[in-house]
N, C-alpha and C positions, 0 to 999 in steps of 0.2 A: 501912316502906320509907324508907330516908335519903334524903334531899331531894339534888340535885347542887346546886354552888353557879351560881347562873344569874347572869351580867354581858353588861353591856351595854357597849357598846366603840364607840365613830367614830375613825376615824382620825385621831391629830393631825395628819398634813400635812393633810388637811381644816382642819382646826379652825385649822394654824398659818399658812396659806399664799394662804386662799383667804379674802376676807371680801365676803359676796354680801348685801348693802341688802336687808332684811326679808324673807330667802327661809327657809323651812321645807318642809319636805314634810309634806303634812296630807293627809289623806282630805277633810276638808268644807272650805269655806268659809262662813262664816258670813256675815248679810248685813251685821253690824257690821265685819267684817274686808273686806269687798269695796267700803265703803264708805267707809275708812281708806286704803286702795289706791284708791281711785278720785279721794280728794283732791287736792289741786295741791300740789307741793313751796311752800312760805314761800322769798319774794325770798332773793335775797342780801347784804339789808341785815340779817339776821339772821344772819353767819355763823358765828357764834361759838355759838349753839345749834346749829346744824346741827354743824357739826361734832363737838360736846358727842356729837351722836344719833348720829351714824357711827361716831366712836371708841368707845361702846358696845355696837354693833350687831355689832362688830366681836370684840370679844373675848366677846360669849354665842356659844354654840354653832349654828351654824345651822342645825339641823336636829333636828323635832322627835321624831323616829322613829330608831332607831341604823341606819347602815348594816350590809352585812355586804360584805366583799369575796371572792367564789368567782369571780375571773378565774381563767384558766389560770397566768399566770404566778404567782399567788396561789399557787393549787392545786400545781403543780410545787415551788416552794420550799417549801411546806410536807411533800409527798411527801418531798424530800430529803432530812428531818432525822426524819423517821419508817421507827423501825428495823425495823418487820416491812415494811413495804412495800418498805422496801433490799435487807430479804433476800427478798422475791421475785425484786426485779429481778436481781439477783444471779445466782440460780436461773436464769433467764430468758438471763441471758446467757451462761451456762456450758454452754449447749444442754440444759437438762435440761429435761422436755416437760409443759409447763403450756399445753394445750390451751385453757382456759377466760381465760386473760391474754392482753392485750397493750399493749405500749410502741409510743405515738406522740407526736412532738414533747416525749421525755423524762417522760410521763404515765404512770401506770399507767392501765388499761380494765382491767374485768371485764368479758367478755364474755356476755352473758341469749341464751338463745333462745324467744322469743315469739310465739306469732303465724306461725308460717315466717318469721320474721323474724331477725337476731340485730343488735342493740342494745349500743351500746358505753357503759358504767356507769362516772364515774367513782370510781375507789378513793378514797374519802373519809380523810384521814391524820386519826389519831384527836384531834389538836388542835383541828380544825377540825368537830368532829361534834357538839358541843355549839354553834357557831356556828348550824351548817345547822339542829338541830332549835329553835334558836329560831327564826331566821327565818321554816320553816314552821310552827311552832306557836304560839310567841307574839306572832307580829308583828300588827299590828292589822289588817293586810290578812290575815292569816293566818285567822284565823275563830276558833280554840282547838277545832282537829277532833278527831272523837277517833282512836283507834290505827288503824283503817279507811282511814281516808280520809286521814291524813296517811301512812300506808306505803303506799298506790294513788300518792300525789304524788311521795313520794322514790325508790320501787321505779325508776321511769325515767330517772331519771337521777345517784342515786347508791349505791354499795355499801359496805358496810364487815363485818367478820365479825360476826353475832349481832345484826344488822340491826332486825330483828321486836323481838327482846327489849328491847335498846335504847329503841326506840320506845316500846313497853308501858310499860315502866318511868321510861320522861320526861315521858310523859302522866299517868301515877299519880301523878307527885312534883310536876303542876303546880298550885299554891295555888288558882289560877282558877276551874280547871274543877273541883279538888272542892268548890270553896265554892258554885258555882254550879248544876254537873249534879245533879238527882236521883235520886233511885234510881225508876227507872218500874215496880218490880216489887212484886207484891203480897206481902207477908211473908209466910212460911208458916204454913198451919195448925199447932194442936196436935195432936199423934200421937192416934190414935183405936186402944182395943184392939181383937184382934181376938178373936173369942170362937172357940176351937179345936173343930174337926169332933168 
């Protein structure tokens, strides 16, 4: 199975616009790191280190985890420039009856019925499908679940065609989890003959 190419991506207006004094996003704090934070800023008779340390701080990246951006307005411009999803809408608007669709606030919805329930899915434009399954699969809040439990998480609130397959096939091709998962089964026996009646 060919590996997809996987990147990691933070937004540079982040990175160009925003410079936030020793902020990351981490899962732990250490008690070394909580202890570096709990110290008192150095006078102002040092300003010329300080400053040394903020114009630093300033151009690394602040964040230690990549964002992903899935706002709606996100989501909508990227629907735009994705040509099956245009030509649904298209479809959609020419009155032809696509029962299981619908356009709100310029989005596509696949509409699920679950539960007696029916659940509006957003149409994932295929740009952004390789964003989302990293998010849920390789983020480190993520766990690295396997095809189960990471399609139970996306089923509810995103769709795109070949969904399941997709999945299967991003979990297979992740470095992680085949270096890590082992195989829980017991290898098969040798065939044994059988002696004819």
């Amino acid at each position: 199975v060919a590996k997809p190419q996987r990147t990691q991506s933070i937004q540079p207006s982040i990175l160009e616009h925003t410079c936030i004094r020793n902020a990351k996003i981490n899962a732990v704090t250490t008690r070394a790191q909580a202890k570096l934070q709990a110290q008192p800023q150095p006078s102002s008779a040092n300003t010329s280190s300080t400053s040394t340390t903020s114009q630093s701080t300033c151009s690394s990246p602040p964040m230690a985890t990549p964002l992903h951006d899935f706002s709606l307005s996100c989501i909508r411009s990227e629907q735009a420039q994705d040509v099956i999803i245009q030509q649904i809408i298209q479809q959609i608007r020419n009155n032809r009856r696509y029962e299981s669709f619908i356009i709100q606030h310029g989005i596509l919805y696949k509409l699920a019925y679950r539960d007696d329930a029916t659940i509006k899915l957003i149409y994932a434009p295929s740009k952004l499908i390789p964003e989302i399954m990293a998010a849920y699969h390789d983020h480190p809040l993520s766990g690295h679940f396997g095809t189960g439990r990471t399609w139970s998480m996306l089923r509810n609130t995103y769709y795109w065609p070949r969904m399941k397959a997709t999945i299967t096939s991003y979990i297979k091709s992740c470095d992680k989890c085949s270096q890590f998962n082992v195989d829980r089964h017991k290898p098969p026996g040798f065939l044994q003959p059988i002696q004819p009646p």
